[in-house]
C-alpha positions in Angstrom: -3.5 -4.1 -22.5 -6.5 -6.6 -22.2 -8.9 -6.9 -19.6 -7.2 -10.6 -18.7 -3.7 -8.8 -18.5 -4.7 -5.7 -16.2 -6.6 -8.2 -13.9 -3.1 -10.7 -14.1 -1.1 -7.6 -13.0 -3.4 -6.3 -10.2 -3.5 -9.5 -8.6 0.1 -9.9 -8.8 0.6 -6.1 -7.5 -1.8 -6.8 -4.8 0.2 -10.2 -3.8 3.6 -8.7 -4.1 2.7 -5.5 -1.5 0.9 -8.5 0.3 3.9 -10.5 0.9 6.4 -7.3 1.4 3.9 -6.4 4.3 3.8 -9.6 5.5 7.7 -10.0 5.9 8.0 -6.2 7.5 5.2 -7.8 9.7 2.6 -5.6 8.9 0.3 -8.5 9.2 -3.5 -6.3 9.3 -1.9 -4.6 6.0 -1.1 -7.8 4.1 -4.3 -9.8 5.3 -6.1 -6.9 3.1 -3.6 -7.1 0.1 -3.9 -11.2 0.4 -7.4 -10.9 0.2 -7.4 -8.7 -2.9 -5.2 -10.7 -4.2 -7.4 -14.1 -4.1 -10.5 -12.2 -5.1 -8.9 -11.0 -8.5 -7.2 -14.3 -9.0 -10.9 -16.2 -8.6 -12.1 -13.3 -10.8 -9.6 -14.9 -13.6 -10.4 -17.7 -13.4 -14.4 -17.4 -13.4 -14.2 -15.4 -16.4 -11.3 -16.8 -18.8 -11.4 -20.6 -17.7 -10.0 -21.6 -20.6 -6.5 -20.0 -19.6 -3.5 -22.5 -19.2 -2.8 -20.9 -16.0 -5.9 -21.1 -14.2 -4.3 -23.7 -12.1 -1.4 -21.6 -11.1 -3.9 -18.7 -9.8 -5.9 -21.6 -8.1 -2.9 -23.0 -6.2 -2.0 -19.4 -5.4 -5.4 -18.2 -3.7 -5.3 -21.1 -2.2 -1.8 -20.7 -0.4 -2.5 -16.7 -0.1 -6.0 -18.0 1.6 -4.2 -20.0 4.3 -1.1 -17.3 5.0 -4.7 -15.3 5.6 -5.8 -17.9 8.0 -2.6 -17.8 10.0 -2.0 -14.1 10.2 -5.4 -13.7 11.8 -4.8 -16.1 14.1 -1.4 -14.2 15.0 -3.5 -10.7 15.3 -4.9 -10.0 18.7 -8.3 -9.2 18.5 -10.6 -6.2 19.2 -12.6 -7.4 22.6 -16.1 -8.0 21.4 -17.4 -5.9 23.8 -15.8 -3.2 22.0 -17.7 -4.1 19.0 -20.5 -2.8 17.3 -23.6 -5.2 17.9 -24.2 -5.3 13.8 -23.0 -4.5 10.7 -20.1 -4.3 9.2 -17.1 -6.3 10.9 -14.2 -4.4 12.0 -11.5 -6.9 13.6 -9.7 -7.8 10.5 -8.8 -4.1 9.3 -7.3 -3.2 12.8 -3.8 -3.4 12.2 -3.0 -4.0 16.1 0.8 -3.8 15.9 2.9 -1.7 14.9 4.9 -2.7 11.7 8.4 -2.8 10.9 8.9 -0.3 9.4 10.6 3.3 9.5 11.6 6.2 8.0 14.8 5.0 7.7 13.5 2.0 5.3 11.9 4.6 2.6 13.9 6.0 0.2 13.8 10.0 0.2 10.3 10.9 -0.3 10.6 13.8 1.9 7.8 15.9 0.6 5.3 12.7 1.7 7.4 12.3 5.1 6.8 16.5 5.8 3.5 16.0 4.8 2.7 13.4 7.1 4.6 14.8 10.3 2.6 18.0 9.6 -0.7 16.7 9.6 -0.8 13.4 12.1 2.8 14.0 14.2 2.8 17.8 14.7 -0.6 18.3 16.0 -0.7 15.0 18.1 2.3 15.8 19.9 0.9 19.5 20.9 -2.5 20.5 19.6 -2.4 23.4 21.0 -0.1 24.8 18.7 -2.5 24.4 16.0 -5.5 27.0 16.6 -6.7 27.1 12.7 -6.8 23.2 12.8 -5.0 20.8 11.1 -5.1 18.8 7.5 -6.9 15.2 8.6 -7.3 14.0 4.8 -3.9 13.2 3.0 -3.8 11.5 -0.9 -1.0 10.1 -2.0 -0.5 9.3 -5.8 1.3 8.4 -8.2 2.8 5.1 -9.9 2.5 1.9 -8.5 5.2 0.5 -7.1 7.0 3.8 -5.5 5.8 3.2 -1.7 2.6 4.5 -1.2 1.8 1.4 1.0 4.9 1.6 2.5 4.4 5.2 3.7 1.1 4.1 5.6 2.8 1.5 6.8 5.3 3.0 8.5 3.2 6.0 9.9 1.9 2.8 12.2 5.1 3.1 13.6 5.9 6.9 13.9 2.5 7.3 15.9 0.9 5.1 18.9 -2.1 4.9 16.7 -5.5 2.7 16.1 -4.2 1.9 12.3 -7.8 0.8 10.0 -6.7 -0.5 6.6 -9.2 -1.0 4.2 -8.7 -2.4 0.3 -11.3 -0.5 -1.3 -12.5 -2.9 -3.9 -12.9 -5.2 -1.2 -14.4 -3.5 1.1 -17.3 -1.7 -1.7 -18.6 -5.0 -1.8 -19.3 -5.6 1.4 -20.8 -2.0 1.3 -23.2 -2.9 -0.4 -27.3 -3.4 1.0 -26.2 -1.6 4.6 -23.6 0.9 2.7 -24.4 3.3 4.1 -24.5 2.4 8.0 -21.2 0.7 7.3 -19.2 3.9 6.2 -20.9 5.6 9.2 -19.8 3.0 12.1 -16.5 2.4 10.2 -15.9 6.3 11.1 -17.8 6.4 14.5 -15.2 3.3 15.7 -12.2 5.7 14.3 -14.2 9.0 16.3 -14.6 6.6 19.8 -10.8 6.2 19.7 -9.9 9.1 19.5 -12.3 9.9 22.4 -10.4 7.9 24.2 -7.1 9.2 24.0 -5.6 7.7 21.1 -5.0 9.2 17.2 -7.0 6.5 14.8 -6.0 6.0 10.9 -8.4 5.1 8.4 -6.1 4.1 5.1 -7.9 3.2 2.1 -6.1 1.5 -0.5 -6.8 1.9 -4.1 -9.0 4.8 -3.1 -10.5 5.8 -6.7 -12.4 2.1 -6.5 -14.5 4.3 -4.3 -14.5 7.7 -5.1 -13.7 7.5 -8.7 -16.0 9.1 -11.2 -18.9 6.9 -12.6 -21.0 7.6 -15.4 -23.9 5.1 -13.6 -24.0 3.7 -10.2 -26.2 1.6 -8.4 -28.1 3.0 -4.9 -25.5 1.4 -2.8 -22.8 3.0 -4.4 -24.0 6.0 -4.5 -25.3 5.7 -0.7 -21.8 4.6 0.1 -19.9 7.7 -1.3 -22.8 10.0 0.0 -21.9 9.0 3.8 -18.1 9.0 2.7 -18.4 12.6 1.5 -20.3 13.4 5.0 -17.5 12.1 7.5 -15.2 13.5 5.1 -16.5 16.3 5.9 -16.9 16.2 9.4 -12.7 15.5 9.9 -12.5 18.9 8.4 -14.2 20.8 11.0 -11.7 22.9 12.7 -13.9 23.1 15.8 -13.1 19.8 16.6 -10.0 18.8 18.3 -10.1 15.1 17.7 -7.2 12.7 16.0 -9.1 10.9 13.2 -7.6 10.8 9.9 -8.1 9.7 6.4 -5.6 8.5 4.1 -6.3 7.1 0.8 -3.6 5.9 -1.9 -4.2 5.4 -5.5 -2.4 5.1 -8.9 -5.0 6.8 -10.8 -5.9 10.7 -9.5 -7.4 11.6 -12.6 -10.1 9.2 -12.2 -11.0 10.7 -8.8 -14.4 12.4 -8.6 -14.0 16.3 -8.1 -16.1 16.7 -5.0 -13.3 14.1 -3.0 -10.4 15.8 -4.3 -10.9 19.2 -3.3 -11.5 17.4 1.1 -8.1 15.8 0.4 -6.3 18.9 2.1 -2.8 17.3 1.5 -2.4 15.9 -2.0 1.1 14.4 -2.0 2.5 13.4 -5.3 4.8 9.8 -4.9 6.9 9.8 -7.5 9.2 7.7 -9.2 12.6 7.6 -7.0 15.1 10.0 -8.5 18.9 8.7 -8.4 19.7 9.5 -4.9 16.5 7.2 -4.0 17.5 4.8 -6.3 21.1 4.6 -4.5 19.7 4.2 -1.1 16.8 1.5 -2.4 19.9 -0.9 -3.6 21.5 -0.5 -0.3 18.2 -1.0 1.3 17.0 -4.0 -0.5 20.7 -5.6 -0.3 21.0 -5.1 3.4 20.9 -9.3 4.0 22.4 -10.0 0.8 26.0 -11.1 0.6 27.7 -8.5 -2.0 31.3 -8.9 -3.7 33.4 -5.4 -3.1 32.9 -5.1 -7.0 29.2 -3.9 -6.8 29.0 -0.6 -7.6 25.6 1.1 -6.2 26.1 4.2 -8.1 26.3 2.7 -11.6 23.3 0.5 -10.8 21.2 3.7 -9.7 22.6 5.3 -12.8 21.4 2.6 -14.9 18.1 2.0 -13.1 16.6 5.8 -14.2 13.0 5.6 -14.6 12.8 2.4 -12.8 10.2 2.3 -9.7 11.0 1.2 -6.4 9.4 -2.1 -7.0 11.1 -2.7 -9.9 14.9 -2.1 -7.8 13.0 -4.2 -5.4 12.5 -6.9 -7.9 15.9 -6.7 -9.2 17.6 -7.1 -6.1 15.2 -10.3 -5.6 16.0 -11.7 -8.6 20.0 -11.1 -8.5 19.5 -13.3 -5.3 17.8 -15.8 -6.8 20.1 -16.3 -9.8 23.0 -17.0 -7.6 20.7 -19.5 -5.4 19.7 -21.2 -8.6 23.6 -21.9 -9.1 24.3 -23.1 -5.9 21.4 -25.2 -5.8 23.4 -26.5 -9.7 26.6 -27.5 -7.8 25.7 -28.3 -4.7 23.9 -30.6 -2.3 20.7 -28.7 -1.5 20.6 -31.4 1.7 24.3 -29.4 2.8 23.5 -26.8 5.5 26.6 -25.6 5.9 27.7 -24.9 2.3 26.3 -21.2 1.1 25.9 -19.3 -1.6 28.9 -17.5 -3.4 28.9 -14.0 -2.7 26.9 -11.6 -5.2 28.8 -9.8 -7.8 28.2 -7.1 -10.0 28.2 -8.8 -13.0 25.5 -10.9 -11.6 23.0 -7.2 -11.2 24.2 -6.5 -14.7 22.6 -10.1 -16.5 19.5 -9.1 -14.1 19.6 -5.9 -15.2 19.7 -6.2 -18.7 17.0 -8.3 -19.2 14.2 -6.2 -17.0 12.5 -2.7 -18.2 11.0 -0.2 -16.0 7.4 -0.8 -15.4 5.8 2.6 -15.8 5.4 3.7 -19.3 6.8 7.2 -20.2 3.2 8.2 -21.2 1.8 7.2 -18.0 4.4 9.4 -16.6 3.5 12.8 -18.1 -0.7 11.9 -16.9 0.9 12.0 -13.0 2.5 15.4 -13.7 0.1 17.0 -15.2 -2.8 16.6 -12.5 0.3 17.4 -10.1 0.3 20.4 -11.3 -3.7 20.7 -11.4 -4.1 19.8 -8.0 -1.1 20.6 -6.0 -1.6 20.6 -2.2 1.5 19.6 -0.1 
């Protein structure tokens, strides 16, 4: 894959996880993910501005960068007494609602769900029934597309926490000059919520743009992940009782630096859905649609093996749109009362047959190896 291509399908990952957040009204969450998604469609265009498409990503960021706009405004903000006097600013990555989303909406993953009420539910609910501590620094990994996102997502609605979420490539760049200062205030804001009654959530997105290994750095950088690997640190003191917690997501765990991975006390593997996943993803994903009794959810999940959540996601999506494009064929799209025909089965199949799982085979086998590595549910 070329370097135009992996930047083309990051920014589209980043907008796609941007506008599922957005409609499950996870609007702190999607701000982040629309912001990532500009920055590497600008990227693009700075550096191949010969491409045909250019104007396409323009038009894009541009649209992305006023949805930005307008979910701020919607966002109640942190009271600026609350703030720190300099630095870094925090308002935009405090996600100050909780998001719709639930258990119910993710597809087994039951090993992530344990993980999670064992580490943030368990001891929030009754600390004293953890003596020894409890984990406060939870990876999940694996690849994209299988609801990593979704999982922190949806812990904003399990627990009445302070939810920060960070997109790490954006966020290393503003690290830099004060990096260091940043990281520290970024965790003292987290520490003074929790001193106040109330379990805080720092997610980091995309995780190894931060504490991935680097063969050179430049002082920032390496100031940055110095404080990092200090507050890490100071979560997983067991003589404190506080409810401050690190999760970071990312589709590449090999690339993590060995001196992170070992202060990520739960290391939960996100894999691809197996078929009972994959059954309860169509249902999911269909919920609105209108279906024919013909559709058949168990053939589809048969057929679908190897296929990511995204991917069923995608399908689904574009079943919908195929029998919107024929309406809008044979009808007045002026009408408000005519609809839609209902969605048949043959109409998943021509959908179906024409998209391939997203996740290469090879990729695959690089996820369970370092699960077996590094372990740690």
């Amino acid at each position: 894959m070329s370097a135009s291509e992996e930047l083309e399908n990051l920014a589209v990952k980043n907008a796609e996880d941007a506008v599922m957040l957005d409609r499950q009204g996870s609007r702190g969450t999607a701000i982040a993910k629309y912001e990532r998604a500009v920055e590497l469609m600008l990227k693009l265009c700075s550096m191949y501005p010969e491409v045909p498409q250019n104007r396409i990503y323009m038009n894009r960021a541009e649209s992305y960068r006023s949805r930005i706009q307008e979910l701020r405004g919607q966002l109640t903000r942190v009271p600026p007494s609350e703030a720190p006097d300099k630095g870094f600013n925090f308002d935009h990555l405090v996600l100050t609602e909780k998001p719709n989303v639930s258990w119910s909406d993710i597809a087994n993953l039951e090993d992530a769900k344990r993980a999670i009420e064992e580490s943030l539910i368990f001891p929030v609910k009754r600390p004293d029934l953890f003596p020894t501590g409890w984990p406060r620094g939870i990876l999940f990994y694996g690849p994209p597309g299988c609801g990593k996102t979704l999982l922190a997502a949806a812990i904003g609605r399990e627990i009445n926490a302070v939810f920060y979420s960070v997109d790490a490539a954006s966020l290393i760049s503003k690290w830099l000059g004060e990096s260091e200062k940043n990281v520290a205030q970024l965790f003292e804001r987290a520490r003074q919520v929790s001193r106040n009654g109330q379990p805080a959530i720092i997610f980091i997105d995309e995780i190894d743009s931060i504490v991935g290994m680097r063969v050179q750095e430049v002082g920032g950088e390496v100031r940055a992940r110095n404080q990092l690997l200090k507050e890490m640190d100071g979560l997983l003191d067991k003589t404190k009782r506080f409810h401050v917690y690190l999760i970071g997501a990312t589709n590449k765990p090999w690339a993590l630096d060995n001196a992170f991975i070992r202060r990520f006390q739960k290391r939960i593997y996100v894999p691809l859905p197996a078929f009972s996943a994959r059954f309860d993803l169509f249902k999911i994903q269909t919920g609105n649609l209108r279906l024919a009794g013909d559709v058949d959810f168990d053939w589809l999940a048969k057929t679908t093996e190897s296929y990511s959540g995204s991917d069923i996601q995608d399908i689904c999506q574009a079943t919908q749109i195929k029998v919107v494009r024929e309406f809008f064929n044979l009808n007045n799209p002026n009408d408000r009362v005519a609809k839609p025909r209902e969605i048949t089965m043959n109409d998943f199949l021509d959908v179906v047959k024409g998209r391939r799982p997203s996740v290469p085979k090879e990729m695959l086998k690089h996820y369970e190896d370092w699960f077996r590595a590094f372990e740690a549910v």
